[in-house]
N, C-alpha and C positions, 0 to 999 in steps of 0.2 A: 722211285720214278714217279713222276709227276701223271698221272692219266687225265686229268681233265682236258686237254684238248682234243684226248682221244673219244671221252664221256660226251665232247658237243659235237659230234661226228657218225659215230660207229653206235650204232644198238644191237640188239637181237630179240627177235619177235618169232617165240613157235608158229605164227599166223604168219608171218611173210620170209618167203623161202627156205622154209621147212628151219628156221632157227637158226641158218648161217649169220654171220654179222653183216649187216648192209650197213652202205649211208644212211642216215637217215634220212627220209622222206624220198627213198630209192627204194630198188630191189635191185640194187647194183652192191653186188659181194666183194667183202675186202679180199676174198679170194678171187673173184676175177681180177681186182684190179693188181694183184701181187702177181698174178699170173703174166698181168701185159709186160710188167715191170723186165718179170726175168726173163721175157720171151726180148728185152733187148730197147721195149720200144721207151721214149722218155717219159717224164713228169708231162711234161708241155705236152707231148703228145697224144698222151693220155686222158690229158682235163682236156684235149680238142675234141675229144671223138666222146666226151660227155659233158654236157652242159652245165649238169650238176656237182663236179670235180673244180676243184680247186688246188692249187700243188700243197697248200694248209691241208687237204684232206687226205689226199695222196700221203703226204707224211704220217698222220694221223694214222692211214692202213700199215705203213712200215711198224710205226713205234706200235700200235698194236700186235702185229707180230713177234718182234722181239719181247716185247712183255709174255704172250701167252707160250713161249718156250722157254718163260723163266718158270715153271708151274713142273720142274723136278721129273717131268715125265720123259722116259725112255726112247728117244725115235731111232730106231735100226736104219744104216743106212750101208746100202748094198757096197760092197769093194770089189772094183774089176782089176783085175790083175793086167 
């Protein structure tokens, strides 16, 4: 998988929000913005309500997440019957 679009996007700085991945030149988390995603709202909608979004970085947050669930690690996920 290709990461450099994700490399001129997404960092992580122990000094800005305790080391989550922001945009860069933000403190806007690729976890907030994954969060608006699944909460329903769009791409478009999402780069409205930030300045600094772009649907190129919006993507960059998704394909970051599937990358770092390729990293072999276990996540439990609860089954409701």
């Amino acid at each position: 998988m290709d990461t450099s679009h994700i490399e001129r996007f997404i960092h992580s700085d122990p000094d800005i929000m305790l080391g989550k991945p922001v945009i860069i030149g933000t403190r806007l988390t690729v976890e907030s913005v994954l969060e608006r995603l699944a909460a329903a709202e769009s791409i478009n909608e999402v780069c409205e309500s930030h300045p600094a979004l772009t649907p190129e970085v919006v993507r960059a947050c998704i394909s970051f997440a599937a990358q770092a669930l390729h990293v072999g690690t276990v996540y439990p996920v609860a089954h409701h019957a």
